[in-house]
C-alpha positions as protocol buffer text, in pm:
chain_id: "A"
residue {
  index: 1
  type: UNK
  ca { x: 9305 y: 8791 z: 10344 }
}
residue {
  index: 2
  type: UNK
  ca { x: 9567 y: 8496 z: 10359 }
}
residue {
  index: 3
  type: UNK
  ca { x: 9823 y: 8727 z: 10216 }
}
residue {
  index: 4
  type: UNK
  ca { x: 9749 y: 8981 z: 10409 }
}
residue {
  index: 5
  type: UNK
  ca { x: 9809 y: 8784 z: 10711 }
}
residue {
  index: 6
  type: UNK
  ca { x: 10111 y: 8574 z: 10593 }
}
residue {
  index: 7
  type: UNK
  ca { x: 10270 y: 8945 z: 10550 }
}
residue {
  index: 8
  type: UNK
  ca { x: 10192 y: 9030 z: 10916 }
}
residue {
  index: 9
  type: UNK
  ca { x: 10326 y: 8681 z: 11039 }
}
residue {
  index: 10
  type: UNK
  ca { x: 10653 y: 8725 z: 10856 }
}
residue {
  index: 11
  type: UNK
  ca { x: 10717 y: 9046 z: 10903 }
}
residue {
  index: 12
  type: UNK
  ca { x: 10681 y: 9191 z: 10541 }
}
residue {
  index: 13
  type: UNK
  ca { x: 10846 y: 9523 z: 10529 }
}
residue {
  index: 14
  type: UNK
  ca { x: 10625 y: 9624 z: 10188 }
}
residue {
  index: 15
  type: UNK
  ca { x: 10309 y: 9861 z: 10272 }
}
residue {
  index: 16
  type: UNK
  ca { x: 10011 y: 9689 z: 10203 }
}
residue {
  index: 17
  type: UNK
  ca { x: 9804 y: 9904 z: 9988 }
}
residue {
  index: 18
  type: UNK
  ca { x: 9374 y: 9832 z: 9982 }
}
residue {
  index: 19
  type: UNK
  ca { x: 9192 y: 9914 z: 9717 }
}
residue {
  index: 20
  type: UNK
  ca { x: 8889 y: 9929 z: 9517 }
}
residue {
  index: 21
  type: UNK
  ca { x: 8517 y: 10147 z: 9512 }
}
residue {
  index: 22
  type: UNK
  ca { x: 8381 y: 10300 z: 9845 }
}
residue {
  index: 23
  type: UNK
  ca { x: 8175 y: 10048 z: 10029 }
}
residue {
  index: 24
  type: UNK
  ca { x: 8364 y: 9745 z: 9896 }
}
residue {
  index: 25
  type: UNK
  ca { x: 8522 y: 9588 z: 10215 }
}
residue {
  index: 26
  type: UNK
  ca { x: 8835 y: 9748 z: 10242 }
}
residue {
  index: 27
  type: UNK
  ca { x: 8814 y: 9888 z: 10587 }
}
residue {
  index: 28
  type: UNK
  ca { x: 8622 y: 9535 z: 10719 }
}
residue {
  index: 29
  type: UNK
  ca { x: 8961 y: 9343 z: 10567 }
}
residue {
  index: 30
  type: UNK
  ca { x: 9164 y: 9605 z: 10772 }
}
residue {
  index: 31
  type: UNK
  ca { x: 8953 y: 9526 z: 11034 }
}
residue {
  index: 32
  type: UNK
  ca { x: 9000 y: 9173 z: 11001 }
}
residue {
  index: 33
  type: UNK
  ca { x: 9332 y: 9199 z: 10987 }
}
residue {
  index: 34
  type: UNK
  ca { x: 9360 y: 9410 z: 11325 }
}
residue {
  index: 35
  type: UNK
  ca { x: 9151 y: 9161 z: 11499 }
}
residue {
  index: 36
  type: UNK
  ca { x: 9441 y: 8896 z: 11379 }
}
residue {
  index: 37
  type: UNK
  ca { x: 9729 y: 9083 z: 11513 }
}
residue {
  index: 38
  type: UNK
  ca { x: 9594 y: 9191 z: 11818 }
}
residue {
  index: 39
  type: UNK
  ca { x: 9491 y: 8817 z: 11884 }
}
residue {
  index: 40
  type: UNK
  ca { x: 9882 y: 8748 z: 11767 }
}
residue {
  index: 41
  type: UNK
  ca { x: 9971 y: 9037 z: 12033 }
}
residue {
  index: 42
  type: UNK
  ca { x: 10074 y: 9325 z: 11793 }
}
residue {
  index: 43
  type: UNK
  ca { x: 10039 y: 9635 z: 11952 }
}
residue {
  index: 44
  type: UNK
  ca { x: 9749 y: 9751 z: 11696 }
}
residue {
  index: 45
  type: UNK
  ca { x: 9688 y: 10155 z: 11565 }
}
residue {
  index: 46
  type: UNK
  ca { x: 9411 y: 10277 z: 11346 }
}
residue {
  index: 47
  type: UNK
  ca { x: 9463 y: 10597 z: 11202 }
}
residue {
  index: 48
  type: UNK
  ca { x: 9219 y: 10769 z: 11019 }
}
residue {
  index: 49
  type: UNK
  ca { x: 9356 y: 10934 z: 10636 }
}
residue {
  index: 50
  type: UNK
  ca { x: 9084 y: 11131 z: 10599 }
}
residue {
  index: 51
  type: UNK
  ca { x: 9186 y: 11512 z: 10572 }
}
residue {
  index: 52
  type: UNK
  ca { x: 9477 y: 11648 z: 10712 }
}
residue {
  index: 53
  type: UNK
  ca { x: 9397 y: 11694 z: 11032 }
}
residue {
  index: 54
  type: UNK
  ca { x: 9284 y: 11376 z: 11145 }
}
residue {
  index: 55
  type: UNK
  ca { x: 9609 y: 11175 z: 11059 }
}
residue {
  index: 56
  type: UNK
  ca { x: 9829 y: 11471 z: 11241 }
}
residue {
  index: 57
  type: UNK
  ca { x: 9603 y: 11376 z: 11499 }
}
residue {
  index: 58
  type: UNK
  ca { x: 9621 y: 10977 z: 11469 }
}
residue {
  index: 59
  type: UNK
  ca { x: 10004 y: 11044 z: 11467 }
}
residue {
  index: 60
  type: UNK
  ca { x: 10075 y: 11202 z: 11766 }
}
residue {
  index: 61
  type: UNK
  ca { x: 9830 y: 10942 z: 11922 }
}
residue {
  index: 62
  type: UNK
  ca { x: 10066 y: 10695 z: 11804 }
}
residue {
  index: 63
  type: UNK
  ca { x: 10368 y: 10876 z: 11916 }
}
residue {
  index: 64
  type: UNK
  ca { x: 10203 y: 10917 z: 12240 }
}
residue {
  index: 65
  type: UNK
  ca { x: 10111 y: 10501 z: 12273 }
}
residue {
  index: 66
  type: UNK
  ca { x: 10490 y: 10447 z: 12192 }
}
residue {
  index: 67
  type: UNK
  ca { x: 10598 y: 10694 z: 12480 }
}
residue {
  index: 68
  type: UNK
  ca { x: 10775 y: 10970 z: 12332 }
}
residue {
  index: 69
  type: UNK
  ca { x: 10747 y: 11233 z: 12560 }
}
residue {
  index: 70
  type: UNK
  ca { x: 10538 y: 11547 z: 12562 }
}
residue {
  index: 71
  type: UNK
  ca { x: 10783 y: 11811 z: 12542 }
}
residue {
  index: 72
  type: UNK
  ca { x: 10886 y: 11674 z: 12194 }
}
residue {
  index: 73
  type: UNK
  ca { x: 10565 y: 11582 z: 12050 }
}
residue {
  index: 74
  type: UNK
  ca { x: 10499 y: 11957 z: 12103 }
}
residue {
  index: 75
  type: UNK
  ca { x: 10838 y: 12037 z: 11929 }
}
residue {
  index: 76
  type: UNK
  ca { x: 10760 y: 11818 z: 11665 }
}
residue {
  index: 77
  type: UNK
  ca { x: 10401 y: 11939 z: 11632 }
}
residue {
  index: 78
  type: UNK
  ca { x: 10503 y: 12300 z: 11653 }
}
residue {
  index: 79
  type: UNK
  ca { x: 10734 y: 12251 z: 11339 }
}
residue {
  index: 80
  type: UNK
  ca { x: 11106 y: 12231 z: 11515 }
}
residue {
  index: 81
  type: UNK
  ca { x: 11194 y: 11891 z: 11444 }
}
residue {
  index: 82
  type: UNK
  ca { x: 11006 y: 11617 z: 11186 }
}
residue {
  index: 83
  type: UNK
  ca { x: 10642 y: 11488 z: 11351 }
}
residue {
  index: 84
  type: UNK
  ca { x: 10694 y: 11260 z: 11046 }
}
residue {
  index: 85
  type: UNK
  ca { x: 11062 y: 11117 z: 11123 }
}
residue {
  index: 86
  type: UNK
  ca { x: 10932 y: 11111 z: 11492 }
}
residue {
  index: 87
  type: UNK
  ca { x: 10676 y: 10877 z: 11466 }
}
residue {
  index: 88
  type: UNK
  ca { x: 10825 y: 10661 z: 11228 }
}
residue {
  index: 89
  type: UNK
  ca { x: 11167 y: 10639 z: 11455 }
}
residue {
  index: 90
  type: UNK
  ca { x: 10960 y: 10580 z: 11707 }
}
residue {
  index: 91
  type: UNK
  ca { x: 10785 y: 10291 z: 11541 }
}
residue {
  index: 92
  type: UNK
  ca { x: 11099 y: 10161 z: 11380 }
}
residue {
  index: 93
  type: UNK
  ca { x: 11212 y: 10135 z: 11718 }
}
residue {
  index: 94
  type: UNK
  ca { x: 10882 y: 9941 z: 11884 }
}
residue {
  index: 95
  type: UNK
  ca { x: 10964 y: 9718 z: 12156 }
}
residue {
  index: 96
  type: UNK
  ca { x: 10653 y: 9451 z: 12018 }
}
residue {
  index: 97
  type: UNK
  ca { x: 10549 y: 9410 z: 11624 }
}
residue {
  index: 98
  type: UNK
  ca { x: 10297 y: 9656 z: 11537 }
}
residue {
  index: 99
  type: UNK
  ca { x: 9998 y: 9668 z: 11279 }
}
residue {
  index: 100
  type: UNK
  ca { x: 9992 y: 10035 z: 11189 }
}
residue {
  index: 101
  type: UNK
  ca { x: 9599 y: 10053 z: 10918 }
}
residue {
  index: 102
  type: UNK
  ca { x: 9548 y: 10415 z: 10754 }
}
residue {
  index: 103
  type: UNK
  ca { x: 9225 y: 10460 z: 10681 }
}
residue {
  index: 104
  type: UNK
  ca { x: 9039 y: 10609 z: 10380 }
}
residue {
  index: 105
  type: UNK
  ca { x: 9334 y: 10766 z: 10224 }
}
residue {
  index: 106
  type: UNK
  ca { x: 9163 y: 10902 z: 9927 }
}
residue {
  index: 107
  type: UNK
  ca { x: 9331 y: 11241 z: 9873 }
}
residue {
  index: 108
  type: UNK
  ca { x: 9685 y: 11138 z: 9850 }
}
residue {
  index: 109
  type: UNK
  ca { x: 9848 y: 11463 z: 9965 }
}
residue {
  index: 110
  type: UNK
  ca { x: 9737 y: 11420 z: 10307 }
}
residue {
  index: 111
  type: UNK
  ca { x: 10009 y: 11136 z: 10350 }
}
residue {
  index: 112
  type: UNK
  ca { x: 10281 y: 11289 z: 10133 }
}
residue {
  index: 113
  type: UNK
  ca { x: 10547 y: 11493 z: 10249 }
}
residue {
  index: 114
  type: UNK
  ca { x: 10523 y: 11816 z: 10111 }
}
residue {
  index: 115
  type: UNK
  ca { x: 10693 y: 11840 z: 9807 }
}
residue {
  index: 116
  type: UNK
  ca { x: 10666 y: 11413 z: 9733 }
}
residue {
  index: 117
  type: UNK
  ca { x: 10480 y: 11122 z: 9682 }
}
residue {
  index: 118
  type: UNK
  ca { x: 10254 y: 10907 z: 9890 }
}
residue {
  index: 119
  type: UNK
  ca { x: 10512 y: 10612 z: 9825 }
}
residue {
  index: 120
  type: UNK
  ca { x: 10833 y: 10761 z: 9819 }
}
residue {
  index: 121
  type: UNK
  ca { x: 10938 y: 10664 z: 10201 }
}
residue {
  index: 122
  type: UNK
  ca { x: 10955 y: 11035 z: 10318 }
}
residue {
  index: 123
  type: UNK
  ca { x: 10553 y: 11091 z: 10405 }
}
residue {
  index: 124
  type: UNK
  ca { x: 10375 y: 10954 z: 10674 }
}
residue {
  index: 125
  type: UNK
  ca { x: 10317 y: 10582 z: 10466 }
}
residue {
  index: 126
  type: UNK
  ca { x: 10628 y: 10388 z: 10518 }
}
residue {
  index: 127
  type: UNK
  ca { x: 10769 y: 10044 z: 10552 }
}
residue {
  index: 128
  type: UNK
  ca { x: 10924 y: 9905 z: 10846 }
}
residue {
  index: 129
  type: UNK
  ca { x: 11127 y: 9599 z: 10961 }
}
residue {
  index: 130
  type: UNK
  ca { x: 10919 y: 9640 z: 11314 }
}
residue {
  index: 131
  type: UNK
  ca { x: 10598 y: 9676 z: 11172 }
}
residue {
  index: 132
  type: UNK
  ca { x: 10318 y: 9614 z: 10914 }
}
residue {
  index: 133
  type: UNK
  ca { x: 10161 y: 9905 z: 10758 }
}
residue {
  index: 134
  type: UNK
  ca { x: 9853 y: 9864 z: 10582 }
}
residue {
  index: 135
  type: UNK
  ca { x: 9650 y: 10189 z: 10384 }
}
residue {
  index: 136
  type: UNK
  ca { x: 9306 y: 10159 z: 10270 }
}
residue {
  index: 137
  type: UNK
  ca { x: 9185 y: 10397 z: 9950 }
}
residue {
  index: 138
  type: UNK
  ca { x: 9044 y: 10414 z: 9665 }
}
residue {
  index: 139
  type: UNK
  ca { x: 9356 y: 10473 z: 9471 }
}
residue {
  index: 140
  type: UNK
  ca { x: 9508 y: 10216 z: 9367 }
}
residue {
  index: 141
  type: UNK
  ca { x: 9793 y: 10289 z: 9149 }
}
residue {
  index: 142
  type: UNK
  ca { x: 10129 y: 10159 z: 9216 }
}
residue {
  index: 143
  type: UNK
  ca { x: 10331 y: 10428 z: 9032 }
}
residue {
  index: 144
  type: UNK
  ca { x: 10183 y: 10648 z: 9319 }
}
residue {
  index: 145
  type: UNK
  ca { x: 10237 y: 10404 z: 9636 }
}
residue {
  index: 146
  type: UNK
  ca { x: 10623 y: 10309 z: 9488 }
}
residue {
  index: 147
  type: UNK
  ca { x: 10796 y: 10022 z: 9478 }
}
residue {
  index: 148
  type: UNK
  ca { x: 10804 y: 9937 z: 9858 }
}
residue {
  index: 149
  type: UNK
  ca { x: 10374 y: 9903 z: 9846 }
}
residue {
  index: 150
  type: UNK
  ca { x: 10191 y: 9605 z: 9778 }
}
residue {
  index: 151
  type: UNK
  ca { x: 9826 y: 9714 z: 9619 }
}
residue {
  index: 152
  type: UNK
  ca { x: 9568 y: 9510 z: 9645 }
}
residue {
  index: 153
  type: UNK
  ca { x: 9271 y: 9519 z: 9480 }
}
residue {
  index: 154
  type: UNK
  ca { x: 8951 y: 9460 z: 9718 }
}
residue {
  index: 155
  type: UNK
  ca { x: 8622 y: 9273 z: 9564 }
}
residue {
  index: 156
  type: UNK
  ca { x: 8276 y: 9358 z: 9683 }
}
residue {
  index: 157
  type: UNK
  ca { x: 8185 y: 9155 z: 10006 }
}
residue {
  index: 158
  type: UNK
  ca { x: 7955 y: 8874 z: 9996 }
}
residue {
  index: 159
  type: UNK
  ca { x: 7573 y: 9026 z: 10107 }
}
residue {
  index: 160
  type: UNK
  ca { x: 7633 y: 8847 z: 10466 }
}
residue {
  index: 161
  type: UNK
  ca { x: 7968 y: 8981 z: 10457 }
}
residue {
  index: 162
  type: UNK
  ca { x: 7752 y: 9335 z: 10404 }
}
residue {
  index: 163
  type: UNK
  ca { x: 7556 y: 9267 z: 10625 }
}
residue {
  index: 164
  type: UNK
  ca { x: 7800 y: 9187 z: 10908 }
}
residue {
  index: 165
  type: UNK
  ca { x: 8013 y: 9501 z: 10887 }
}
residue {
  index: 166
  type: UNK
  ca { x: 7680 y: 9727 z: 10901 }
}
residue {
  index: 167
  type: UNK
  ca { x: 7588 y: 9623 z: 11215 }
}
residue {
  index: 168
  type: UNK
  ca { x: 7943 y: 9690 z: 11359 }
}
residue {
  index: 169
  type: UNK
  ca { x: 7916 y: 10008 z: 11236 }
}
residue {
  index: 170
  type: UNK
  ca { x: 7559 y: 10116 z: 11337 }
}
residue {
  index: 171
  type: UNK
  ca { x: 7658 y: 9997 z: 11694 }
}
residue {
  index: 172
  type: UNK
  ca { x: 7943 y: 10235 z: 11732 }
}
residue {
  index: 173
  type: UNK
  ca { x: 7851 y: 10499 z: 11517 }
}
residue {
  index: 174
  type: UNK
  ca { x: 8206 y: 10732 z: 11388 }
}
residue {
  index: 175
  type: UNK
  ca { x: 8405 y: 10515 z: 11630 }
}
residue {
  index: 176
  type: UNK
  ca { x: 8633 y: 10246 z: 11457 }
}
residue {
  index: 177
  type: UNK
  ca { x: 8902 y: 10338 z: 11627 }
}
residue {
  index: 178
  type: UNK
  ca { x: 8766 y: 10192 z: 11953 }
}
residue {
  index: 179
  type: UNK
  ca { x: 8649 y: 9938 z: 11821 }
}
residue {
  index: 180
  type: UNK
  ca { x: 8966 y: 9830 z: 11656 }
}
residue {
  index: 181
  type: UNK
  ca { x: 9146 y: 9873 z: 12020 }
}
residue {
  index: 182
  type: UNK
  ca { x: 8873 y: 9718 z: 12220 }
}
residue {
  index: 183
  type: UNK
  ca { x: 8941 y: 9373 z: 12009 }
}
């Protein structure tokens, strides 16, 4: 976690890759580390990685939080111009630092561009100067995240650890997202 917070604090341009078995602790350290940059006042987004959908969705939220307007989300959206180069110009271009956590990317096509890889700075997991970007999966091999991600590999918590994240979760059932924002 100390590393993961001294690359927030200085502004680390590498991606921050999380890894290890489902129900090891990597979405409670992204959590953690939200909590820490919203308390440093980062302007904080939690994206879920999921399927397809759901980060197209997370994206334009983004987009949206950074103010690009609505006309071009919807040309961006509707194919005319790059939702991907959006967002991340948008981002890039952030007024405040920024914690930007990706959630359960498992199936790596869902953040690739279409005809690359998850790390190769032209899908929707990139570094930025303005920003930290951290991506939670099970997947953690480097060749696939590039040479601009950091993976980490993520132990199984401690039982009180355990213990602690459950009851976050069973009090705000399929809603980390507003939980992450409400911190």
């Amino acid at each position: 976690m100390a590393d993961l917070k001294r690359a927030l604090a200085e502004g680390h341009e590498q991606v921050q890759v999380l890894h290890g078995l489902g129900g090891c602790g990597k979405t409670t350290a992204a959590l953690r580390l939200a909590r820490h940059a919203r308390d440093l006042g980062h302007q904080v987004f939690w994206v879920s990685g999921t399927t397809n959908e759901r980060l197209l969705t997370g994206m334009s939220q983004v987009a949206r939080e950074l103010g690009v307007a609505e006309e071009d989300l919807s040309r961006a959206w509707a194919g005319q111009s790059s939702a991907l180069d959006l967002v991340w110009r948008c981002l890039d271009r952030a007024g405040e630092r920024w914690l930007l956590v990706v959630d359960t990317v498992d199936d790596l096509s869902v953040v690739a561009s279409e005809h690359g890889l998850p790390g190769d700075g032209t899908g929707w997991i990139r570094p930025s100067r303005s920003g930290l970007t951290v991506v939670t999966s099970r997947v953690g091999n480097p060749l696939l995240w590039g040479t601009e991600a950091v993976c980490r590999a993520v132990g199984m918590l401690s039982a009180e650890d355990g213990g602690r994240s459950s009851l976050i979760w069973r009090e705000t059932p399929g809603r980390r997202r507003t939980l992450v924002r409400s911190l």
